[in-house]
C-alpha positions in Angstrom: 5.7 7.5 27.2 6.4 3.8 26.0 2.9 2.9 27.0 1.3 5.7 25.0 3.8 5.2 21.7 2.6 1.8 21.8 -1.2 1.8 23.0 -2.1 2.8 18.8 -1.1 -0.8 18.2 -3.4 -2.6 20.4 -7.2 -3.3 19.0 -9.3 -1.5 20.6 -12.7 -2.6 21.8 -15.9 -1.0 22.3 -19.4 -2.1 23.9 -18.1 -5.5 24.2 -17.1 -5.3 20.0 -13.6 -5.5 19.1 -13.2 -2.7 16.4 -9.9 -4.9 14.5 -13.2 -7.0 13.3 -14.8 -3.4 12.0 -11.7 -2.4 10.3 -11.4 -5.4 8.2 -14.6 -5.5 7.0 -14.5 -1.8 6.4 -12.4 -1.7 2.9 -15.1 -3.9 1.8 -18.3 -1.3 2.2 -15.8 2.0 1.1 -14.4 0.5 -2.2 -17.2 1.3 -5.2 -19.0 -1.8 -7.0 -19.1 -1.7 -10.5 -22.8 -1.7 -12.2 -24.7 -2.2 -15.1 -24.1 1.0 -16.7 -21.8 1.0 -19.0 -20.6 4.8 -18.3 -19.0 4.6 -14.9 -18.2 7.4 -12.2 -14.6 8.9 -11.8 -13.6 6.7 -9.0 -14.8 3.7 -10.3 -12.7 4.4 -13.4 -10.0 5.2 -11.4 -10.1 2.4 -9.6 -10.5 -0.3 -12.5 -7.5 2.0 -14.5 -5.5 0.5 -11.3 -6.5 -2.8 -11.2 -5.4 -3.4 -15.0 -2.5 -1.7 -14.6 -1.1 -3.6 -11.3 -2.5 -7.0 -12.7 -0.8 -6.1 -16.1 2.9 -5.4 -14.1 2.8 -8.4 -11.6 1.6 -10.9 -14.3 3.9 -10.1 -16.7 6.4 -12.4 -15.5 3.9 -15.0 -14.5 2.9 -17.9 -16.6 -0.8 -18.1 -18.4 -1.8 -20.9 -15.7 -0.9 -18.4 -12.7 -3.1 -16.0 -14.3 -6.1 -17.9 -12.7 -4.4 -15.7 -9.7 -5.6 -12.4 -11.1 -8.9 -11.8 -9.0 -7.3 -12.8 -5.8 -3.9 -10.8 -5.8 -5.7 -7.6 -6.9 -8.3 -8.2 -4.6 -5.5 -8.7 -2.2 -3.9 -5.1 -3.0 -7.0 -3.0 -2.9 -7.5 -4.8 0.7 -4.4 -4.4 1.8 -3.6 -0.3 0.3 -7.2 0.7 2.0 -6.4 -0.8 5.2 -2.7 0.8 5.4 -4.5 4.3 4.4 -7.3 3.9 6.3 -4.8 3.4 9.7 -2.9 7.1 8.8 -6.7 9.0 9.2 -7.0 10.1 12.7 -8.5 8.1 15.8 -8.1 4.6 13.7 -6.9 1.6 14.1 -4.5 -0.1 11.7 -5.1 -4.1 11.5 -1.9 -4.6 8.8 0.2 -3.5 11.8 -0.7 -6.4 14.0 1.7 -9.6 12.9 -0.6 -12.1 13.6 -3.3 -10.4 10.7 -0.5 -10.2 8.9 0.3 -13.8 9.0 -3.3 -14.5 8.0 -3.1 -13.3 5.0 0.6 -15.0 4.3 0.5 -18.2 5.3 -2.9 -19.8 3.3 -1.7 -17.8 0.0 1.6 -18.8 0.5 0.5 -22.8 1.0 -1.7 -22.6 -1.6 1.5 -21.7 -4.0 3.6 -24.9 -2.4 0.8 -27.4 -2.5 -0.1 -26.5 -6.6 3.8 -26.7 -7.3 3.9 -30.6 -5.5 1.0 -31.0 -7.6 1.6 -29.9 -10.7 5.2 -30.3 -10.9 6.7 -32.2 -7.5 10.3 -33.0 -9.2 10.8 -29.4 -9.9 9.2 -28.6 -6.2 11.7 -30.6 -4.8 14.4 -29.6 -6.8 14.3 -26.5 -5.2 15.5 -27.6 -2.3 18.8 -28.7 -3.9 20.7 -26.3 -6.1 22.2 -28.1 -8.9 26.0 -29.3 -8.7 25.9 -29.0 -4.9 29.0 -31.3 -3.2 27.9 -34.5 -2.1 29.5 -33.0 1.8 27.2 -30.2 1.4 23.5 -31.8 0.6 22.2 -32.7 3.9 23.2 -28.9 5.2 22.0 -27.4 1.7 19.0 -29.1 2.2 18.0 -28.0 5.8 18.5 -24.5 4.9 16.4 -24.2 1.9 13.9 -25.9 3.8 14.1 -23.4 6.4 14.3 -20.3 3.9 10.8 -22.0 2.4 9.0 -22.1 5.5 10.1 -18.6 6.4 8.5 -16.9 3.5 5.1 -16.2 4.9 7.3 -14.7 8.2 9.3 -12.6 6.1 5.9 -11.0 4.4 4.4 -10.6 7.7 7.0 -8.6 9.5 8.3 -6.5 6.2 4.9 -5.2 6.0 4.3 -4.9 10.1 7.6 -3.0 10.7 7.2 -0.6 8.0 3.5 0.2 9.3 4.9 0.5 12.9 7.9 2.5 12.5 6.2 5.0 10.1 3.4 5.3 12.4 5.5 5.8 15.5 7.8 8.3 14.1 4.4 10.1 13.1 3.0 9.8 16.5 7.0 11.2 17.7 7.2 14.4 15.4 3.6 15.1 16.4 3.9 15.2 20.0 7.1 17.6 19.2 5.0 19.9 17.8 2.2 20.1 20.0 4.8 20.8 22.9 7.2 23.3 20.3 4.2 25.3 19.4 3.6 27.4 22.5 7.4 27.5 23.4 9.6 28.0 20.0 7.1 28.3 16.9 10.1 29.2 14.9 11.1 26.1 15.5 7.7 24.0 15.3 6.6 25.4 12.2 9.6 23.8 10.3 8.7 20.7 11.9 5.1 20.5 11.1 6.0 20.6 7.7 8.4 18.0 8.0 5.4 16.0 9.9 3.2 17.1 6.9 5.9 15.5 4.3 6.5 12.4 6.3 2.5 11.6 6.1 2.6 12.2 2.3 5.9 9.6 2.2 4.0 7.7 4.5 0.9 7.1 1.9 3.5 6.1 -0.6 4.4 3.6 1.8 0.9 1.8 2.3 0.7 1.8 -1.3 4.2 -0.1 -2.2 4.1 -2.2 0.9 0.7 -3.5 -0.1 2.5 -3.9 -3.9 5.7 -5.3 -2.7 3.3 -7.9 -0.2 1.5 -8.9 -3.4 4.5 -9.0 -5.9 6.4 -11.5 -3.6 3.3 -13.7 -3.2 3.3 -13.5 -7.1 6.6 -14.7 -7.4 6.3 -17.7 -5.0 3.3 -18.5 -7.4 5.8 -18.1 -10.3 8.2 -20.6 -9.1 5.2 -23.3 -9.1 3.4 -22.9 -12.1 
């Protein structure tokens, strides 16, 4: 049974072609392009109502030169909410619940926000490390620790988003295997639970969508402290 719970977490590979690399690249053919016309379709209206409203809300506390971010955090979030929906359709694969993708996409945005703070503004970088009016006793240990709380960033945005993926997903794959076995047996009893199976997938699309925002909005903040 712990085999099977976990086997939807390991990439699958087919004809010699590991599918993870397919899933990646798949948000990029699904999501519409914008053309020449200057009447779009629904979804491409939809879709750029989003963008302006998510780039309007995590900006908003950002200075004018982190705005140069703009492109690349929404790009970011549309990536990031189609893969996590794209995993809850059947028979797929979900690459945001692997850590080391995860990582992938933390670690190089995260560095990118340290190195243009100890370029633009290495006293104030620094000064991070060391809260104001810390006891002289206390520096060395302060120090360490907010070095260490630095450097765990990127970890913390991996696993946040990899554990909320993998526990929704297992609990999915759990209330779904009681009602295939409830339904020939008590269907008093697995009708109740298919609709709690059919509320937890609708809480579990909310989910993908503010885990990809809350991914993004943290990575916004780090750029925040360095602008």
């Amino acid at each position: 049974l712990a085999l099977s719970l976990f086997d939807q977490f390991e990439s699958p590979v087919y004809w010699g072609i590991p599918l993870i690399v397919v899933a990646l690249v798949l948000p990029a053919l699904i999501l519409p392009s914008p053309t020449p016309r200057w009447l779009e379709n629904r979804l491409l209206a939809v879709q750029n109502w989003f963008i302006g409203q998510f780039t309007h809300q995590v900006f908003l506390p950002v200075n004018s030169p982190g705005h140069k971010w703009a492109l690349i955090l929404a790009s970011l979030m549309l990536y990031l909410t189609t893969l996590n929906m794209l995993g809850l359709l059947p028979y797929t694969f979900t690459p945001t619940a692997q850590l080391s993708i995860n990582l992938a996409l933390a670690f190089p945005l995260w560095l990118a926000t340290v190195l243009i703070g100890l370029r633009n503004q290495p006293t104030l970088a620094f000064g991070h490390l060391l809260p104001e009016g810390t006891p002289t006793p206390l520096i060395p240990v302060l120090i360490i620790i907010e070095t260490i709380s630095l450097f765990i960033r990127p970890v913390a945005l991996s696993v946040r988003l990899t554990a909320n993926l993998t526990a929704g997903h297992l609990l999915i794959h759990l209330i779904a295997m009681a009602v295939a076995v409830l339904l020939p047996l008590m269907p008093a009893v697995a009708v109740p639970t298919a609709i709690l199976l059919l509320l937890l997938m609708l809480l579990e699309i909310a989910v993908a969508v503010i885990q990809a925002y809350v991914f993004v909005l943290l990575l916004s903040l780090y750029l925040q402290e360095n602008v």
